[in-house]
Each structure stands twice: as structure tokens, then as C-alpha cells.
C-alpha positions in Angstrom: -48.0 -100.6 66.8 -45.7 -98.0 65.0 -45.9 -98.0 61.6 -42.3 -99.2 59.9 -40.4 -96.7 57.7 -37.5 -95.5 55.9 -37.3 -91.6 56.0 -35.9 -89.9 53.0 -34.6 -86.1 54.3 -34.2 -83.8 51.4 -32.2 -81.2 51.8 -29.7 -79.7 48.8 -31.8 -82.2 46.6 -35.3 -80.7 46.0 -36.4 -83.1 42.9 -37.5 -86.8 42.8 -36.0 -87.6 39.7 -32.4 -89.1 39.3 -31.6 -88.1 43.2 -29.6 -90.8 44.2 -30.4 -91.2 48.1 -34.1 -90.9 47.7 -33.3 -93.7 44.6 -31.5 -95.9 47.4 -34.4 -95.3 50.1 -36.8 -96.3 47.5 -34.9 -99.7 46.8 -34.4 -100.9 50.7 -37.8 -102.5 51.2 -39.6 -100.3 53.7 -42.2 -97.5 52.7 -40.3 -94.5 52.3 -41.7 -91.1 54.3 -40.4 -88.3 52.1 -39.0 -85.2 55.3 -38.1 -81.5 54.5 -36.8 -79.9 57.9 -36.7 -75.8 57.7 -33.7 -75.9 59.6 -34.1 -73.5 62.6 -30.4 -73.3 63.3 -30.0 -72.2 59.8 -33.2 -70.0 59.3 -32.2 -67.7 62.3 -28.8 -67.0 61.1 -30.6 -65.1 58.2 -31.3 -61.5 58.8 -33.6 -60.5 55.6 -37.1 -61.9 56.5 -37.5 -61.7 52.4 -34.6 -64.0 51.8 -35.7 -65.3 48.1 -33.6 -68.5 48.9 -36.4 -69.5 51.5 -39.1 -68.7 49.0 -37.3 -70.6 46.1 -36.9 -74.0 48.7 -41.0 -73.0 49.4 -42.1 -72.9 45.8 -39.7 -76.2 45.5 -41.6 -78.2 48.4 -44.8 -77.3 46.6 -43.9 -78.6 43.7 -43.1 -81.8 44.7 -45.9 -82.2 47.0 -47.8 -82.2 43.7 -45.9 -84.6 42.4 -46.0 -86.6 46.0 -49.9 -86.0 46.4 -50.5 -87.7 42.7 -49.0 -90.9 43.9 -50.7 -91.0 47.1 -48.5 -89.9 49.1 -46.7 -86.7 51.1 -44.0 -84.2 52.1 -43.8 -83.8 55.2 -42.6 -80.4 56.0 -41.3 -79.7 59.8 -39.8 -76.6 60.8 -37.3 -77.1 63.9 -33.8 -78.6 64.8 -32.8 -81.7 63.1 -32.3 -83.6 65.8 -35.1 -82.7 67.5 -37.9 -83.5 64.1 -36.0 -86.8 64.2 -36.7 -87.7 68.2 -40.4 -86.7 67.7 -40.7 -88.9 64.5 -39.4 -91.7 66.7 -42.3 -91.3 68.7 -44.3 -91.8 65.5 -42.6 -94.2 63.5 -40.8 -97.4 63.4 -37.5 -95.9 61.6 -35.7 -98.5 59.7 -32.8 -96.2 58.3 -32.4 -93.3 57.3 -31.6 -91.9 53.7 -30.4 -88.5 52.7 -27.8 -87.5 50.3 -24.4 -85.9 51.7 -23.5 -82.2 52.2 -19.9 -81.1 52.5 -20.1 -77.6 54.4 -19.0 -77.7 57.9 -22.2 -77.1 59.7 -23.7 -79.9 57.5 -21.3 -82.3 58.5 -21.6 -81.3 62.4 -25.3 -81.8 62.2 -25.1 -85.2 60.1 -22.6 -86.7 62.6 -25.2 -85.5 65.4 -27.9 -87.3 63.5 -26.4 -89.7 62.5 -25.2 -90.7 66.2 -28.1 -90.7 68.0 -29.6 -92.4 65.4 -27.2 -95.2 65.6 -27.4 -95.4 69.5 -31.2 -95.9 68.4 -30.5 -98.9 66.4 -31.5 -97.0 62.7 -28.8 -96.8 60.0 -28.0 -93.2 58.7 -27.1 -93.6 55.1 -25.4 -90.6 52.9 -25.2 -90.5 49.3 -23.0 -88.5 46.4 -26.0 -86.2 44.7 -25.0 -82.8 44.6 -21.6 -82.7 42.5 -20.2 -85.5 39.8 -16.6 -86.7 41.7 -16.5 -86.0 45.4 -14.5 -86.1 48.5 -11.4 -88.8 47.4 -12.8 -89.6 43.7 -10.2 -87.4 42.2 -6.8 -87.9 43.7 -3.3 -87.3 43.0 -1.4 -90.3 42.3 0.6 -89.7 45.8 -3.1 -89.8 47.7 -3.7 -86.4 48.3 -5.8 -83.8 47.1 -5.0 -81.5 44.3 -5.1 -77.5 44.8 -4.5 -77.1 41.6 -7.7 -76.7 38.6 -5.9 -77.7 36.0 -4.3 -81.2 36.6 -7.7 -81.8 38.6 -9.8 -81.1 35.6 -7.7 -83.7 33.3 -7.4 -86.4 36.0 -11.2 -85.8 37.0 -11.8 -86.4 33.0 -9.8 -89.7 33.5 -11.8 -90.5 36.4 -14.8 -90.3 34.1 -13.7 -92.0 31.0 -13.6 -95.0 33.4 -16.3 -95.1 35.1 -19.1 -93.1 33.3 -21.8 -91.0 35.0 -25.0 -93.0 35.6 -28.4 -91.4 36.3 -30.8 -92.7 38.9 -33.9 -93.7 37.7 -36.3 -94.1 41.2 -39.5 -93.2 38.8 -39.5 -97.5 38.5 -39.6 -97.2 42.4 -42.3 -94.5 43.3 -44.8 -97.2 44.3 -42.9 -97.6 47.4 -43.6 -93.9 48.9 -45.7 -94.6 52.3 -49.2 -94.2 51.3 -50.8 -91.4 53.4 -52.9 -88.3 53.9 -51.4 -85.3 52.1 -49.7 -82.6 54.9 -50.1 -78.8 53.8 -47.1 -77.4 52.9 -46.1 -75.1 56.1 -46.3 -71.3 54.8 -43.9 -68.7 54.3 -45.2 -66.9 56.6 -45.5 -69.5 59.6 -42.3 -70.0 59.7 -41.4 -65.7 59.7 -40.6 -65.1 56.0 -42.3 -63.4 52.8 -42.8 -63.9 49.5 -41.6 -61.6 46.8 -43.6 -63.4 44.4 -40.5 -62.1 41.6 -39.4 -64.7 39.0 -36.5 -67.7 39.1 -35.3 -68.4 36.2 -35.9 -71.5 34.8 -34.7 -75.1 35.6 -34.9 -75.8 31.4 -31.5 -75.5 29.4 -31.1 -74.4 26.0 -28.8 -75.8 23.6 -28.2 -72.9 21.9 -26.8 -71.0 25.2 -24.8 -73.9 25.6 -23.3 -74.5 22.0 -22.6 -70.9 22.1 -21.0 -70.8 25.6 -17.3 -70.4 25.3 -17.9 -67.4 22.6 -20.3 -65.7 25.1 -20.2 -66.3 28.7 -17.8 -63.3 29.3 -20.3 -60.7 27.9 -22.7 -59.7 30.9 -25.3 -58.2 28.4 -25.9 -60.8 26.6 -27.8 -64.4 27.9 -24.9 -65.9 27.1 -25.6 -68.1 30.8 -27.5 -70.9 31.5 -28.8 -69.2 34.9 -29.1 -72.7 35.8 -27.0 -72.4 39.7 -29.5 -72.2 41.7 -31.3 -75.4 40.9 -27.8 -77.0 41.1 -27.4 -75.2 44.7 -30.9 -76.7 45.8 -31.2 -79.8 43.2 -34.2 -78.6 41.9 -32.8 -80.1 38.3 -29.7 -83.2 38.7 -26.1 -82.3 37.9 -25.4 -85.8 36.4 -27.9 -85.1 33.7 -26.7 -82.0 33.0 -23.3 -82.9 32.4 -24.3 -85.9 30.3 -26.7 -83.5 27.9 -24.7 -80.4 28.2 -21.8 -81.2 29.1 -21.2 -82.8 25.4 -22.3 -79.6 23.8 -19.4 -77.4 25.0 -16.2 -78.2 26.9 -16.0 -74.6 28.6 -19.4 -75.8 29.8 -17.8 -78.9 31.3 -15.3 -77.4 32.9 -17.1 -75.0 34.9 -19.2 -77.8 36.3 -15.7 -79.4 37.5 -14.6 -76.0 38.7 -17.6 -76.4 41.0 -16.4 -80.4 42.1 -13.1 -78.6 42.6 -14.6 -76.4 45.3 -16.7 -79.0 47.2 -13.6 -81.0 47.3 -11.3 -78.2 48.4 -14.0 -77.6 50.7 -13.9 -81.4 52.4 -10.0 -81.7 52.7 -9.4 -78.4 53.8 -12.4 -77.2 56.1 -10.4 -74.0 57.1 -11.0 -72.5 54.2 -14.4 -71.1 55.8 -13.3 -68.6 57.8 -9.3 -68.1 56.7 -7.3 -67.9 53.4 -5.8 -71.1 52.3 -2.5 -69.6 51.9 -2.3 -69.0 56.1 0.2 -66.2 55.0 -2.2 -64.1 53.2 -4.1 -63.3 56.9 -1.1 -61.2 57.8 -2.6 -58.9 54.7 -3.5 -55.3 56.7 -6.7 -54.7 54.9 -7.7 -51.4 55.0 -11.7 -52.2 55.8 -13.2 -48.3 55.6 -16.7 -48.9 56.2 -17.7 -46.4 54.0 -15.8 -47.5 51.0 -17.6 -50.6 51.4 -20.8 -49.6 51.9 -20.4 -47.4 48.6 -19.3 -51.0 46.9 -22.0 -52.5 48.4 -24.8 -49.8 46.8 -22.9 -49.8 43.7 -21.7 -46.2 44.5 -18.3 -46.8 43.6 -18.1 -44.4 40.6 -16.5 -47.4 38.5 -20.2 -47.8 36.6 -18.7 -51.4 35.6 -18.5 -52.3 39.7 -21.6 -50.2 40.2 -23.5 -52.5 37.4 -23.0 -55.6 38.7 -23.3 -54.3 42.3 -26.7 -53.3 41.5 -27.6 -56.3 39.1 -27.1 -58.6 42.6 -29.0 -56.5 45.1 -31.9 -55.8 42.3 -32.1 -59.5 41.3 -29.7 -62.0 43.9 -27.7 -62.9 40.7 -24.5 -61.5 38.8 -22.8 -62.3 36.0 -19.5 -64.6 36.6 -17.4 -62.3 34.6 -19.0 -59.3 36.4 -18.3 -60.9 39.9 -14.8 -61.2 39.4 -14.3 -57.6 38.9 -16.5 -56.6 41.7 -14.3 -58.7 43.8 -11.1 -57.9 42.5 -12.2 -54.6 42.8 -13.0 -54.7 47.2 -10.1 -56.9 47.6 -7.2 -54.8 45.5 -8.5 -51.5 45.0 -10.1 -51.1 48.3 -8.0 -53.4 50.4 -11.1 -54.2 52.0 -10.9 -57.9 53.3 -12.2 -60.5 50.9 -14.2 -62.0 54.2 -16.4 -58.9 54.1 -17.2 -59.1 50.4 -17.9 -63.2 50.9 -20.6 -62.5 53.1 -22.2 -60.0 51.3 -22.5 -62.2 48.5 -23.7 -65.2 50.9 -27.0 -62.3 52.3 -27.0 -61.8 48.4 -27.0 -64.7 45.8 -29.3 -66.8 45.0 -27.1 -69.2 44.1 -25.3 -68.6 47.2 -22.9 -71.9 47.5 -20.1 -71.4 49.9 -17.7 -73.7 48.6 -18.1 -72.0 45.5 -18.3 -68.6 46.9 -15.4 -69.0 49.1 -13.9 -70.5 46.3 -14.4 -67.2 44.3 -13.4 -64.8 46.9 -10.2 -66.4 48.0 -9.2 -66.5 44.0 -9.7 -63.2 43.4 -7.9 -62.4 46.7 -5.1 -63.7 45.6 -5.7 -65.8 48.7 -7.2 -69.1 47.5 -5.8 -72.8 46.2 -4.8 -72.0 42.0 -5.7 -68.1 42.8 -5.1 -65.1 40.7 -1.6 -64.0 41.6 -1.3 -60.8 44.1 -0.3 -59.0 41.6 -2.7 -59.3 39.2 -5.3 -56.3 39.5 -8.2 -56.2 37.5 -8.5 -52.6 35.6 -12.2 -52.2 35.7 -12.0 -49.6 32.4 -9.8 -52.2 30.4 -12.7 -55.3 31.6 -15.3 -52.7 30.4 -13.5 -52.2 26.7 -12.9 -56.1 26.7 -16.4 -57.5 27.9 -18.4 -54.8 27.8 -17.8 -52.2 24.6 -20.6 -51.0 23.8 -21.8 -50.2 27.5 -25.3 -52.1 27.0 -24.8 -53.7 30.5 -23.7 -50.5 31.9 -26.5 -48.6 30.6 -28.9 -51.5 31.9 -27.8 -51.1 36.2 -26.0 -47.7 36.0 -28.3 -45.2 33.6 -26.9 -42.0 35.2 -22.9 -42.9 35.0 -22.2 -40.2 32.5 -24.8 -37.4 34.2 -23.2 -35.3 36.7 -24.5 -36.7 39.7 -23.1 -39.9 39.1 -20.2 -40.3 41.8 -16.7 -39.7 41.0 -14.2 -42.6 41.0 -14.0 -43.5 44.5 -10.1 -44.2 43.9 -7.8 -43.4 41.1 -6.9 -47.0 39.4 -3.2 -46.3 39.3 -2.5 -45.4 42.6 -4.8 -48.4 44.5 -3.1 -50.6 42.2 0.0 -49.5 43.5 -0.7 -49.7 47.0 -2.7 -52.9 47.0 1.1 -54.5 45.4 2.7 -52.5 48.6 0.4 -53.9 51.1 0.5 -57.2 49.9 4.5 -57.2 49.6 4.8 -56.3 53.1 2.1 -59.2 54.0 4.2 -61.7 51.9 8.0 -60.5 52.5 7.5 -60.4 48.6 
């Protein structure tokens, strides 16, 4: 006779405190088998076989294996399709339901409603769960019922939303006893499933208050650690957002509202799915980008002879991170000055970040563009030697990625500021019959 279970499949949500599906699977009365899938459709799709992101979810699964094995139970760790791990654990298993928490990208959705189908025509429930952001999907509304494009009144009716009904954490640790009892698995290597470690650093899933308290003053300078460096673990949930936002979000507003700029893109995200793949403003396609290879590939190398772009071009292929202030110039920079499309840039970024998100990546690229919901307007141009007097006087950041800028090698501008401004506000009239 098959054993009876309720699966809990991990996914953006690599912790087993306050993670509110694995909470719910705990509570529903059947031992709870804890799944990671490498997902095969995903892993293929990555080119670098030294991807860091693979390594980070690796070093993750370990961790809580630890944690898993000390309570007598076990990950277990396949590598495959989805819906493939799930028929061969139906061979296996008695599955009562299914538990996972809910992912808002378009592939996840696809392969959820797949799941979640067969699973039905199989008599188990599939049950998804709010984990990775705060307010989701239609939490934060306007009062006519449809979804705000705009930050601002989101941020102060999301605030509202909040004031009446408060964040709650998820406390499963009452609940562990209720893991199914088995056999540690081994952890599947990096290598068996085609990728390598680095064996480089993450920074740490521990905040400091002192970052935080000083956040507003010093986020915009790039060489100081005025950051939390804390997005990856809130793009895997290694640490939980709601307890983030109830101990640091208190400490500084600015804070706050960055972690609702990143609701804002998950729910743009959900209502408007399009946005992967084509501007949200459908009139800002009809842009004629210029897209010289060459250009880009000097942008991408951090080549461009702007040592400002060239820093933080070289800060992101040196250590799969960049400074928020720094990326906004960088992107500015490919979309206006190079009139490069912003598509090319996005995807760069996506082979690049560590904290690659694409709602919030997309989100990024489409506001610099000028393309995105609340975006920059066309018009504004970023002047990377005016961001470099502002955020960067003193060049310590510069001097950091780009050493050589004032040698004679160093490479000349690869425009003149004045004149791609000019012609970016040209090209972009014509696109808009501005």
C-alpha cells in the first residue's frame, strides 16, 4: 500500500520558516514530503554552465536538508519536467494535495495550470499560496476595480490596504513534527545536473539596522554599502519578505517603499502579462532602435568610454550585482544614447543578475525606456557626467571597476552626450507623432 502524503514543492521559497504554503501543508493532516524540482525546461534555457543562480538554489537545498535531516526527515531533490517528477511520484505515493506557493511569471503560470490539471483529473488538490511579495494580484485595487499603473497612488492605497489588515508571519516551526519521517536523499550535485560551482561569496541573508536607518541618505551612492544586498534571498526566499517589512520596513520609509515598488511589479506583471516581451505603452514598439551590435557589445564589456556606464557594467559581469542607482544609468544610457532596444539590455541583465527577477527587471527596463507603466518620460535622458558629479564625486566607485579611465588607453566616449541626446528625442518624436 502507498504511503499517504501531502507534497510541499519549493520553488521561489527556499526557507522553512514563515513560508506560508509549506505552513498550510504542514497544518492539513497528512505527512508532508518536502520536493525541489531542477526544472529542466528552465535549466536548458540557460547558456552559462557557471550560472551562480543555480549554485545559490544548490547551496540553498543544502541548507535546508540540514535543517530537514535534524528532524528526521528529507528534501527530495529531482531534476526533470514538472509534470513528469509529479506522474513518477504518483507511482510512489498516495498524494493527498498538493502545496506550493504561487509564482506570477508567465511560464510559472503555464506550468502550474498544467500541474495543477492533471493533478485534479487525478483526484489531488493543487493549492497555491501568497509568499513571495506582501499584496498581490487584486489586493491593491483602484476603487473602479482595476489595476493601478501608476506607483504613486499604488503605494498610498497599498499602505491603506495594510493599515487594515496587518502583515502576519507564518510560524510552521509549531508544525515541523508533521514532515514525513524518512531516509535522508543526497542532495543531487552541481555537477549531475551540468553546472559548476564558483565557490565565490553571496552576500548575506542578515540585515543591518544601521544600512537601513541610514537608507534614504545613502542608497544613491554606489561606493558606499549604503544597500541591504538582500534581493536575491527575496528572489529565491532564502529569508521572508513579511518579516522584512515588519523589522525594516519601520526603520525607514524609502525602505518601505522599495519593497512596494517590487509588489507593484509582480502585480503589473499578473494583469498585464504582455509586458514580457513588448512595451506597455504598444506605441513605444514603433521606436526605430538603432541596435549596432558593436555598440552593444562595447556596453556590455563596459567599453563605452563613459567610466560611470563602464563601472557598473563591469561591477555586474565581475560580481552578478549592480547598484540600483548605477543600473538606471547603464540603462538609460543603451536605451537613449545608443537607441539600442531596451529588450536587448533586459536580457543581458536576466544572463547577468543575481537577483535576476523579471517582473522587476522588466519593470526597470521599460521605465528607463520611457516605455513602461509610471516610466521616465522620453525625454528625460540621463547625463552620465552630471549622475557622476551628483552620486559619485569623488570617483571612489569609478576608480573601484574602471582604474584605467583617465590613462590613454582608456576608450574615448563612444558618443558625444549632446548629440545622442538629441537624436534619441528625434527618434522618439517620430515613434510618438510627439
Amino acid at each position: 500500500m502507498k504511503p499517504a502524503v501531502t507534497v510541499f514543492w519549493f520553488r521561489r521559497d527556499l526557507r522553512l520558516q514563515d513560508n506560508a504554503g509549506l505552513y498550510q501543508a504542514l497544518k492539513s493532516g497528512h505527512p508532508v514530503l518536502p520536493l525541489f524540482i531542477f526544472d529542466t525546461d528552465i535549466l536548458s534555457s540557460l547558456e552559462d554552465k557557471n550560472d551562480r543562480r543555480v549554485e545559490f538554489i544548490h547551496q540553498a537545498l543544502v541548507e535546508m536538508q540540514e535543517e530537514l535531516t535534524g528532524l528526521g526527515s528529507s528534501l527530495d531533490v529531482r531534476y526533470g519536467k514538472p509534470l513528469q517528477v509529479f506522474q513518477d511520484l504518483f507511482t510512489m505515493y498516495e498524494l493527498k494535495a498538493v502545496y506550493t506557493n504561487q509564482d506570477y511569471e508567465p511560464y510559472a503560470r503555464q506550468r502550474d495550470e498544467s500541474v495543477g490539471q492533471w493533478l485534479k483529473e487525478k483526484s489531488c488538490a493543487f493549492h497555491a499560496f501568497k509568499d513571495q511579495v506582501i499584496l498581490e494580484k487584486n489586493e491593491v485595487l483602484k476603487d473602479d476595480g482595476k489595476p493601478y499603473t501608476v506607483f504613486t497612488p499604488y503605494s498610498r492605497k497599498w499602505k491603506a490596504v495594510l493599515s487594515k489588515q496587518p502583515i502576519s508571519c507564518f510560524p510552521a516551526k509549531k508544525y515541523y513534527s508533521r514532515f514525513l519521517q524518512q531516509t535522508p536523499k543526497p542532495v543531487p550535485s552541481l555537477a549531475s545536473i551540468g553546472f559548476k560551482a564558483s565557490g565565490l561569496p553571496f552576500p548575506s541573508k542578515s540585515w543591518k539596522k544601521e544600512v537601513i536607518s541610514r537608507y534614504k541618505e545613502q542608497r544613491n551612492i554606489p561606493s558606499l554599502p549604503g544597500t541591504t544586498r538582500l534581493s536575491v534571498h527575496l528572489r529565491f526566499g532564502t529569508i521572508s519578505i513579511r518579516k522584512l517589512a515588519l523589522e525594516a520596513g519601520s526603520l525607514d520609509e524609502t525602505f518601505l517603499d522599495e519593497l512596494i515598488w517590487r509588489d507593484f511589479y509582480h502585480m503589473i506583471l499578473w494583469h498585464f502579462p504582455r509586458v514580457a516581451g513588448h512595451s506597455f505603452k504598444p506605441e513605444y514598439d514603433k521606436i526605430r532602435w538603432r541596435n549596432n551590435e558593436k555598440e552593444f557589445e562595447a556596453w556590455c564589456k563596459g567599453q563605452t568610454g563613459y567610466p560611470v556606464v563602464d563601472a557598473g557594467m563591469r561591477e555586474l559581469n565581475a560580481t552578478g550585482f549592480m547598484h540600483n542607482r548605477v543600473r538606471m544609468i547603464v540603462a538609460s544610457f543603451l536605451t537613449k544614447h545608443l537607441l539600442i532596444d531596451w529588450r536587448w539590455g533586459e536580457a543581458w541583465f536576466a544572463c547577468k543578475l543575481l537577483d535576476f527577477d523579471l517582473a522587476a527587471n522588466n519593470g526597470g527596463w521599460q521605465w528607463a525606456a520611457g516605455s513602461g507603466c509610471d516610466a521616465a518620460p522620453y525625454f528625460r535622458v540621463f547625463n552620465p557626467y552630471l549622475q557622476t558629479q551628483k552620486f559619485d564625486p569623488e570617483m571612489k566607485y569609478i576608480r573601484q571597476w574602471v582604474p584605467e579611465f583617465e590613462e590613454p588607453g582608456y576608450p574615448r566616449p563612444i558618443v558625444e552626450h549632446e548629440a545622442a541626446r538629441k537624436r534619441c528625442l528625434e527618434t522618439y518624436a517620430v515613434a510618438l507623432k510627439k
